[in-house]
C-alpha positions as YAML, in Angstrom:
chain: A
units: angstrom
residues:
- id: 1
  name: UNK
  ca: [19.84, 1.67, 37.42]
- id: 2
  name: UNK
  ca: [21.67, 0.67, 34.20]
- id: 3
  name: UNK
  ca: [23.28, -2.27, 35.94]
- id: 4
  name: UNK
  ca: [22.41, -4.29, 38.96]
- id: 5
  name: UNK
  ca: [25.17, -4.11, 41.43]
- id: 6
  name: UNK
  ca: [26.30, -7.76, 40.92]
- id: 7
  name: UNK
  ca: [26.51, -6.83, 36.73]
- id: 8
  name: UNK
  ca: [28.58, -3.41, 37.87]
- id: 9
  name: UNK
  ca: [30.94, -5.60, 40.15]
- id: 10
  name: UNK
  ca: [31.23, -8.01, 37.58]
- id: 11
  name: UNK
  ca: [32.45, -5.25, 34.74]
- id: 12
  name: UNK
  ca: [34.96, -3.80, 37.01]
- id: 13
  name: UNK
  ca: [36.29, -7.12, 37.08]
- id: 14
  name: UNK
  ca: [36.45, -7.63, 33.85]
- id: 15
  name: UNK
  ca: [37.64, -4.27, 33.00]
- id: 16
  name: UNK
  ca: [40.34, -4.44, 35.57]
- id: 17
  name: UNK
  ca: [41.87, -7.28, 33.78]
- id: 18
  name: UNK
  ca: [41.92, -5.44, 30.57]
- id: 19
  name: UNK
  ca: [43.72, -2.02, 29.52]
- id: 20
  name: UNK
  ca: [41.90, 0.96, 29.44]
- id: 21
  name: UNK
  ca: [39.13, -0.54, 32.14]
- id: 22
  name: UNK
  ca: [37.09, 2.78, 31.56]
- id: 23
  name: UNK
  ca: [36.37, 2.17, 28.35]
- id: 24
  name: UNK
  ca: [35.88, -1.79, 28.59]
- id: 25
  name: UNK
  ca: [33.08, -0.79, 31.23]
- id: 26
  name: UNK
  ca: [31.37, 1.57, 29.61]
- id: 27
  name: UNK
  ca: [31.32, -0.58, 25.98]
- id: 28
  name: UNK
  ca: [29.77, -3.64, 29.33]
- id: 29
  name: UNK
  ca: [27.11, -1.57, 30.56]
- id: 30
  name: UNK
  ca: [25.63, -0.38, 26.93]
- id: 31
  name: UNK
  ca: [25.89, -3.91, 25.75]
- id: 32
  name: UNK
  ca: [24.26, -4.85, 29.00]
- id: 33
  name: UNK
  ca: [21.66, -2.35, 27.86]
- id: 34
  name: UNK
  ca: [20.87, -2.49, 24.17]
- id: 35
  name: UNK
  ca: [23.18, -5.23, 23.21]
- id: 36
  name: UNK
  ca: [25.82, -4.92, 20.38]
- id: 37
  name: UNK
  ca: [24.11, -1.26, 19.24]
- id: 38
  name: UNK
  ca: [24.44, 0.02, 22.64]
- id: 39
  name: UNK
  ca: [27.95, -1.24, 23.10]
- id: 40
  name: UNK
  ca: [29.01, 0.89, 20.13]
- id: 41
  name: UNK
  ca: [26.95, 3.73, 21.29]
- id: 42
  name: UNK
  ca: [28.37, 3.66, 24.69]
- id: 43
  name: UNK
  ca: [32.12, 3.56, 23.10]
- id: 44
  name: UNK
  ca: [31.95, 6.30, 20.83]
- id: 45
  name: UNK
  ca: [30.03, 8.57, 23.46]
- id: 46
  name: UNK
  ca: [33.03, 7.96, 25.19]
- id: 47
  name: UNK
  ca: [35.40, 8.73, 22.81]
- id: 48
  name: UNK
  ca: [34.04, 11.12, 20.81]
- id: 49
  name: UNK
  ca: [34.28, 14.18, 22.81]
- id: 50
  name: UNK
  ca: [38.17, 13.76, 22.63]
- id: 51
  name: UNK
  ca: [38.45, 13.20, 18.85]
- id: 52
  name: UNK
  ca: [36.76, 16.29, 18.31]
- id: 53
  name: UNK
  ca: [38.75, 18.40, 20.84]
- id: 54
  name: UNK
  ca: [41.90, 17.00, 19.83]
- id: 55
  name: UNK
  ca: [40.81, 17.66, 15.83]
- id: 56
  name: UNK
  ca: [39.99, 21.15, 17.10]
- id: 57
  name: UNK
  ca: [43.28, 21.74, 18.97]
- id: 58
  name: UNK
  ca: [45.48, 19.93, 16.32]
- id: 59
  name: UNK
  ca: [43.57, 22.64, 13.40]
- id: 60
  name: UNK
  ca: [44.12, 25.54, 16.09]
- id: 61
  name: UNK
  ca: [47.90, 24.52, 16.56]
- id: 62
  name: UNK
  ca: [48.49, 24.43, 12.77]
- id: 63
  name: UNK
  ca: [46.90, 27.97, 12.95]
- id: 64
  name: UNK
  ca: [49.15, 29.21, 15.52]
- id: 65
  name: UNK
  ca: [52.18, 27.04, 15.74]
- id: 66
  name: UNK
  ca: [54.41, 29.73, 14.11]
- id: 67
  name: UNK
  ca: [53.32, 32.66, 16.52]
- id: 68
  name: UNK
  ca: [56.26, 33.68, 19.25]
- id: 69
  name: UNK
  ca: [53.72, 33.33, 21.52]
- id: 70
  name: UNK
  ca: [53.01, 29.84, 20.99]
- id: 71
  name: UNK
  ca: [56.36, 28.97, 20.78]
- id: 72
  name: UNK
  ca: [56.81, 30.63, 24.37]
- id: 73
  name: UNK
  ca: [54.06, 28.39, 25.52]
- id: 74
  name: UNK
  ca: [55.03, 25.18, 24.23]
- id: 75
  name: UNK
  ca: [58.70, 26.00, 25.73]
- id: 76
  name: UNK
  ca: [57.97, 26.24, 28.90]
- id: 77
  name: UNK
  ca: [55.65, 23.37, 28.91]
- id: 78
  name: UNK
  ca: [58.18, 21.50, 27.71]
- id: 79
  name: UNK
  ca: [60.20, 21.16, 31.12]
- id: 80
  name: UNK
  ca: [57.03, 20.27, 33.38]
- id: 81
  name: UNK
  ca: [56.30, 17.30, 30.67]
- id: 82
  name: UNK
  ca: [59.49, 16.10, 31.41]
- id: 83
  name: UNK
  ca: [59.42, 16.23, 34.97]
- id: 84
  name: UNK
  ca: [55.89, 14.62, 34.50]
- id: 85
  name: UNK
  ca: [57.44, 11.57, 32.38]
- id: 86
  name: UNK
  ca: [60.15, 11.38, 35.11]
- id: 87
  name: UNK
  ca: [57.66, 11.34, 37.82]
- id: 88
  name: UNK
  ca: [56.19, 8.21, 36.39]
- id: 89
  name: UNK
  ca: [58.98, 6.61, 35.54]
- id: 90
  name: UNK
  ca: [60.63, 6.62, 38.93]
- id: 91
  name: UNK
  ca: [56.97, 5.50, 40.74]
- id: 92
  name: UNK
  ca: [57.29, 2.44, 37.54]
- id: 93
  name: UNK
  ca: [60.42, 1.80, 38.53]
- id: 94
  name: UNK
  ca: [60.22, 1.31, 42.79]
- id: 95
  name: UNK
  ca: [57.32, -0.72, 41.93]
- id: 96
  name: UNK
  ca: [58.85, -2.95, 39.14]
- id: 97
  name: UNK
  ca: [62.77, -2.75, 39.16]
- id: 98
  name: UNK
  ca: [63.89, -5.91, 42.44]
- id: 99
  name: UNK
  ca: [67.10, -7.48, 40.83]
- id: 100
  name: UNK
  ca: [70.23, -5.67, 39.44]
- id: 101
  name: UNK
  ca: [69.55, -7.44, 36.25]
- id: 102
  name: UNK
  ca: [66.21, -5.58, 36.07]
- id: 103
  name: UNK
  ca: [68.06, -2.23, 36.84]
- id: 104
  name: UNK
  ca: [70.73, -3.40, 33.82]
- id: 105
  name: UNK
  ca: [67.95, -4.57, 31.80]
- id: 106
  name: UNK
  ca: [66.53, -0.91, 32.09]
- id: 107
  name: UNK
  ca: [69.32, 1.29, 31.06]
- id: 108
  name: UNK
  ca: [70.44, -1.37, 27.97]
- id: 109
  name: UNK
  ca: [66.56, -0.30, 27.23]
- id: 110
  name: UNK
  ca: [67.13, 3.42, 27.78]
- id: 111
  name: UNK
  ca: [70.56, 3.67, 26.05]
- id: 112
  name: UNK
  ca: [68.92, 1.86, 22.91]
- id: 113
  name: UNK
  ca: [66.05, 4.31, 22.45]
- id: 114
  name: UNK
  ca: [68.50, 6.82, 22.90]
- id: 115
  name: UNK
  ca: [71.61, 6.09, 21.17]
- id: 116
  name: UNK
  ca: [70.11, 4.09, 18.46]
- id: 117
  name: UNK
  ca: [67.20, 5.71, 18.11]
- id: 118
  name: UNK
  ca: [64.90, 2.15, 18.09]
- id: 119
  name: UNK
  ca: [61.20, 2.13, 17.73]
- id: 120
  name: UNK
  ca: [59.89, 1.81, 21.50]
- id: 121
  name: UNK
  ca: [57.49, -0.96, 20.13]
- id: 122
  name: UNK
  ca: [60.67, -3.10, 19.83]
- id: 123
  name: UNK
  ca: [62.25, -2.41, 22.75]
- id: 124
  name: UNK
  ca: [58.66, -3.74, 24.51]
- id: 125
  name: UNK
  ca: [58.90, -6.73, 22.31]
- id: 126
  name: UNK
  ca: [62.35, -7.71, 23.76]
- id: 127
  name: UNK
  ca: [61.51, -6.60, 27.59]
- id: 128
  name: UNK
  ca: [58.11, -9.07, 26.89]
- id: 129
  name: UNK
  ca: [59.93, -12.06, 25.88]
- id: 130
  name: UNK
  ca: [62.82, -11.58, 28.67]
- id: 131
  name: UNK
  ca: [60.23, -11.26, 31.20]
- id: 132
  name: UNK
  ca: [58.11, -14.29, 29.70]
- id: 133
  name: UNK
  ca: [61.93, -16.13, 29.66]
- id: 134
  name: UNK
  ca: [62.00, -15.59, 33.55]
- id: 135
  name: UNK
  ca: [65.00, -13.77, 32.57]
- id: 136
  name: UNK
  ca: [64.20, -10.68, 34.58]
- id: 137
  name: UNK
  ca: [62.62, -12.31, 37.41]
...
């Protein structure tokens, strides 16, 4: 009863146009509520839970990161991450790679991270203004 169903259709839209729609909704809906106070209220409720698990986990790794048996762990974590990443990668790329220039554009991407080591932030930059050039179409 927080929102009438036309306000909850209408922050879903909005959300949906937005990254991290979750959290755009919920900062909507305590606006909607209590204004700017509520909007704030709404976003930290949401976030807070995970800042304090990940402060707890990051104090417990320090803790523990030397232990073999943490070591073990994070090893053999390690391998279902990357099969996790590659996952996601290959459902990006069926959705998003249609040209051969796309598919070069890709690896020139991967091969720079890799070889060169550049910050991923640039490599975005570049893929951004190629696609806004229409040179990837």
């Amino acid at each position: 009863g927080w929102l009438s169903p036309q306000e909850f259709i209408d922050g879903v839209a909005i959300s949906n146009l937005t990254p991290g729609p979750i959290s755009v909704l919920a900062t909507f809906a305590g606006y909607r509520l209590r204004g700017i106070a509520g909007a704030l209220v709404a976003t930290g409720a949401l976030y807070l839970p995970a800042v304090i698990l990940m402060l707890v986990l990051c104090h417990e790794y320090e803790r523990l990161k030397d232990r073999k048996e943490t070591r073990a762990f994070l090893a053999s974590v390690i391998p279902a991450v990357i099969g996790l990443v590659l996952s996601t990668a290959v459902l990006l790329a069926s959705g998003t790679l249609h040209s051969w220039r796309a598919f070069a554009f890709a690896g020139l991407a991967l091969l720079v991270l890799i070889r060169w080591n550049v910050h991923p932030a640039c490599v975005l930059a570049v893929g951004a203004v190629a696609g806004a050039a229409a040179i990837l179409p």
